[in-house]
C-alpha positions as CSV (number, residue, x, y, z in Angstrom):
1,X,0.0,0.0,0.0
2,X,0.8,3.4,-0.3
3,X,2.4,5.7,2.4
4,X,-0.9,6.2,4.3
5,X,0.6,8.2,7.1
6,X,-1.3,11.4,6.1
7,X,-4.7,9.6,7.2
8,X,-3.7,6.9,9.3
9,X,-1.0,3.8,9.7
10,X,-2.9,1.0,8.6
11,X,0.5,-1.3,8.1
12,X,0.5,-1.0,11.7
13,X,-3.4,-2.0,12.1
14,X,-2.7,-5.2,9.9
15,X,0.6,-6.0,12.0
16,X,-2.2,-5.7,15.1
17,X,-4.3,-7.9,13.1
18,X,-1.5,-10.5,12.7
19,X,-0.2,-10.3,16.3
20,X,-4.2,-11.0,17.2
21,X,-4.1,-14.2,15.1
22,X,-0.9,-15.1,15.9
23,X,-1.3,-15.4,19.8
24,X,-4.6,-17.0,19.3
25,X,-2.7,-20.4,19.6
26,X,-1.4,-19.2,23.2
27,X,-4.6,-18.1,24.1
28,X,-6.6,-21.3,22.9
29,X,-4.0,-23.3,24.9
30,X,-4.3,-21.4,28.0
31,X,-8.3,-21.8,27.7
32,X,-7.7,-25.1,26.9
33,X,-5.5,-25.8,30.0
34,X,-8.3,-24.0,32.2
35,X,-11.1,-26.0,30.6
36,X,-9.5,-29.0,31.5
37,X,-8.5,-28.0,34.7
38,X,-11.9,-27.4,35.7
39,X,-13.7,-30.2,34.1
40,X,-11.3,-32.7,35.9
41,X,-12.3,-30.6,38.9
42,X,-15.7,-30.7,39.0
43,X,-16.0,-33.7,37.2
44,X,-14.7,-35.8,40.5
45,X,-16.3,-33.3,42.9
46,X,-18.7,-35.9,45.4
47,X,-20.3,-35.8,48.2
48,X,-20.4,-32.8,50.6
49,X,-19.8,-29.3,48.5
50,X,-21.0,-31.0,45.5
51,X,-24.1,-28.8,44.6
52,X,-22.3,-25.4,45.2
53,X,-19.1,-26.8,42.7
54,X,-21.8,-27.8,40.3
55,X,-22.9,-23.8,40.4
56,X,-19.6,-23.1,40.2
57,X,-18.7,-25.0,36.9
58,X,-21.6,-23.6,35.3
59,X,-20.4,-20.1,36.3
60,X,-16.9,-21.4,34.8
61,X,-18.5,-22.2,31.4
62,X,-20.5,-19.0,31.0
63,X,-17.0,-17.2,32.1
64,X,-15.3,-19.3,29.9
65,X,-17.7,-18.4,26.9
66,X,-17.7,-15.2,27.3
67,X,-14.2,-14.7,27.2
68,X,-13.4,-16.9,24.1
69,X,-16.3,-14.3,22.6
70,X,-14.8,-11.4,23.7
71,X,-11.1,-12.3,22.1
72,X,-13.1,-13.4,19.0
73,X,-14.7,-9.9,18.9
74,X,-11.1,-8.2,19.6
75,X,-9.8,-9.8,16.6
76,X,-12.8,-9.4,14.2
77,X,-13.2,-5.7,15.1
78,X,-9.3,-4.7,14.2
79,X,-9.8,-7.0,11.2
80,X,-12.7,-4.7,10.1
81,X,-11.4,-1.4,11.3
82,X,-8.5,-2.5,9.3
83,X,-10.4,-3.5,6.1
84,X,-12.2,-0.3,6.3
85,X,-9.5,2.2,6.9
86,X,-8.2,0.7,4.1
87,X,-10.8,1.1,1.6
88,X,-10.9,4.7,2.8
89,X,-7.6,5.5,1.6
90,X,-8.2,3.8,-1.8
91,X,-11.1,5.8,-1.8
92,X,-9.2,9.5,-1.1
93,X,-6.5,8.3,-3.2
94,X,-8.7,7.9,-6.3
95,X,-10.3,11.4,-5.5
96,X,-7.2,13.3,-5.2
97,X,-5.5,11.1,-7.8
98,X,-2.7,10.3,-5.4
């Protein structure tokens, strides 16, 4: 691409973009490692204690959820903002001829 520094850096948006997707291993092990963890833990949970670590795995899975969602999001979002800075420049380039 063309410098872009008079609008914005978008190089540096798609290194984001690729630093996102290239933790997203890590992450997804670390979740992993936590799921696991936990299902091992409450899995084996008996006796007295049992109902309240029942509540608590489900509490773990909604967590769990919602954080997988939320590092989705991160990564979709910076792809778009990306994509769409992007097209704006092509756009203002084509007007101004640059």
């Amino acid at each position: 691409m063309a410098n872009d520094s008079h609008y914005s850096n978008t190089g540096s948006m798609q290194d984001v973009s690729a630093d996102l997707s290239n933790i997203r291993d890590r992450f997804d092990g670390i979740m992993d490692a936590l799921e696991s963890t936990a299902m091992s833990t409450f899995g084996v949970w008996d006796g007295a204690g049992e109902q309240p670590a029942r509540s608590n795995n489900e509490e773990f899975n909604t967590e769990f959820g919602t954080v997988q969602a939320a590092f989705e999001a991160l990564i979709s979002t910076n792809d778009e903002v990306t994509l769409q800075m992007t097209n704006m420049h092509s756009r203002l380039n084509k007007t101004f001829e640059m």
